[in-house]
C-alpha angles and dihedrals in degrees: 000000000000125000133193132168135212100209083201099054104010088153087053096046092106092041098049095050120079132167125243114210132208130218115228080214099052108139122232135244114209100221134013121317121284097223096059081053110065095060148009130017124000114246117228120196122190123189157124118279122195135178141265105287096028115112119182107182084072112035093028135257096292107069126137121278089029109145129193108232140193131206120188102181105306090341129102095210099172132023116172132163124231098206091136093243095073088050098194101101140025128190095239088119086208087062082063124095138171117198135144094015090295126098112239121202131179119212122194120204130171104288110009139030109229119192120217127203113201081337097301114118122243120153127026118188127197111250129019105300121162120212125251108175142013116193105180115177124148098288108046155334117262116199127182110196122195120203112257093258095047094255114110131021143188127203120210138195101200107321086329121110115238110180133343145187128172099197098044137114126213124222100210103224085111115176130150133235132240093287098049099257127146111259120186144139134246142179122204129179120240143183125266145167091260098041130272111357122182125236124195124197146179114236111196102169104300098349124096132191122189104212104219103218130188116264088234096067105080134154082059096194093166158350137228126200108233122188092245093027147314139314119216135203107221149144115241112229086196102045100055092272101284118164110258141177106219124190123220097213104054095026091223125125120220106208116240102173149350120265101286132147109271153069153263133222132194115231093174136050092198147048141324075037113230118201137159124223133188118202135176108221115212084265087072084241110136117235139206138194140175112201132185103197093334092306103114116232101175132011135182145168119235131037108284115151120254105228128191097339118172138169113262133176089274101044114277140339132185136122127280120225131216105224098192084048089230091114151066112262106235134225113226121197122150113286097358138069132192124196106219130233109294116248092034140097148184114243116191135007098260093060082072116091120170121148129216096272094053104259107143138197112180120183116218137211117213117232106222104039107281135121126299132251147215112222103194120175099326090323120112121206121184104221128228098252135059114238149047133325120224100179159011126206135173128216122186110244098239093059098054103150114242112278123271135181119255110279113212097174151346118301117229094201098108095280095106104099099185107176131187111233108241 
């Protein structure tokens, strides 16, 4: 039995949270709802369509005849396939991104990492690098690629290279400053008098900044942008190892929690600063917890993933994921809690959309094969393809890209301007 507490409302936990039931007759609705169209923002789904007779949740996500699809409203807007010998799209649903209004894929093949927009071909690097981030505005495409291995990583603007660095590790919490630029963290070993020492840096855009830290943080499991520095997840060696967040400009340490197996992860690269940890009391019970600057916002025992959390207005909000399956994944926001459709569950992150102000659209993979489906404030909508859904975006209406025609795959008439980055 799962538990989870609201640290705002604990007393009102039972009565916040309802069930929404699904009809096994639902009908469907090949796209994407009526009532989201006629105002308001476009919704955008992306996901992973198979055929008839192709069922996922058994063999895996990459089967043959999977396809990597695009709604934009009622629209299909992009519908690629991801056979290797098209190389424009895989079926990995974290090699999928949406920026700018274009879908963008990464395909790895033997000796090289090629990135599609809309399935059209555009950039081709040299080894296996999968990509991490896609920031696409007027100007440019920003791109931020990490060594199969996870050791080793380049940025680039374009075709240009940012920034590079063949012994580093990313931390994942990637965001961008106010001039669009990448902005990331990374640590990397290095050699000293007295053996293997390791460095941390900031990387906005070409600037990097290596974060001097006391010997006596160590376990460094993130890192948070602050106006005057940076705020670092860490356990304390002298102070019993207790998990700490210390801040760089002021060099003090605010205590999180006693010296408990566990970790903690960033889900923010800004302030007020958001993580997740997951901890094993003495008991052996596992315990999480959601912070925003050491306040909790949500807290629950067992192991369930955090999926997709974010500040809002009123705390925190994102989805909780059984990890045994056996449950219903639950919507966390604030106060409130929904339990979502049975049968169904989020896959990734990015099919999490919830806005500042706690609105939320979640797109769910059934379980068993069938069609996915748009939960939207409380309303279910089957959508108009069989598969998964890896994500849900948001444009504003007034900034709908220009129509184009439905792109299946990459044209060989001279318009596909691959380019080596220098």
């Amino acid at each position: 039995m799962r538990k989870w507490i609201l640290l705002a409302a604990c007393a009102l936990a039972a009565q916040a949270c309802f069930t929404v039931i699904l009809d096994e007759e639902t009908s469907a609705t090949e796209d994407l709802p009526d009532y989201l169209k006629p105002s308001g923002d476009i919704i955008v789904v992306t996901g992973l369509a198979y055929p008839e007779g192709v069922d996922w949740t058994v063999s895996g996500l990459d089967n043959p005849g999977a396809r990597l699809v695009m709604y934009m409203d009622k629209e299909l807007k992009v519908n690629l396939s991801t056979d290797a010998s098209e190389g424009v799209a895989c079926t990995d649903p974290y090699l999928h991104f949406f920026s700018g209004g274009q879908l963008y894929s990464a395909f790895l093949s033997d000796g090289s990492s090629t990135l599609a927009r809309n399935g059209v071909k555009m950039l081709q690097l040299e080894g296996r690098k999968y990509l991490l981030a896609v920031r696409e505005d007027s100007i440019t495409v920003r791109t931020l690629w990490e060594n199969e291995g996870g050791r080793g990583f380049v940025s680039l603007d374009g075709g240009e290279k940012v920034f590079e660095n063949q012994e580093g590790s990313i931390y994942k919490n990637i965001g961008e400053n106010e001039l669009g630029e990448l902005c990331f963290f990374y640590s990397v070993p290095v050699k000293s008098s007295s053996g293997m020492l390791t460095q941390y840096h900031c990387v906005c855009g070409k600037e990097n900044i290596q974060m001097d830290l006391p010997r006596e943080l160590v376990n460094i499991f993130g890192f948070i942008r602050s106006p005057d520095g940076f705020k670092v997840l860490c356990r304390n060696e002298g102070n019993r190892m207790s998990y700490e967040m210390y801040d760089t400009s002021t060099g003090s340490s605010m205590l999180l929690f006693p010296p408990w197996d566990g970790q903690l992860t960033a889900l923010s690269n800004d302030t007020p600063a958001l993580f997740h940890a997951c901890l094993t009391q003495p008991s052996g019970k596992v315990w999480n917890v959601i912070q925003i600057d050491g306040l909790h916002a949500v807290e629950w025992d067992g192991d369930d993933y955090a999926l997709g959390f974010i500040r809002t207005g009123d705390g925190a909000a994102g989805i909780l994921k059984s990890r045994t399956g056996e449950d219903r994944d639950l919507l966390i926001r604030g106060k409130l809690c929904d339990s979502l459709p049975s049968g169904y569950t989020v896959l990734t992150d990015k099919a999490v959309n919830i806005s500042y102000d706690g609105y939320a659209r979640i797109g769910l993979s059934s379980k068993t094969g069938g069609k996915a489906l748009l939960w939207s404030e409380g309303k279910i909508d089957t959508l108009g393809f069989r598969g998964v859904v890896t994500g849900v975006y948001t444009l504003e209406r007034e900034e709908e890209p220009a129509q184009e025609s439905i792109r299946t795959t990459w044209p060989t008439d001279g318009r596909n301007h691959i380019f080596t980055p220098r």
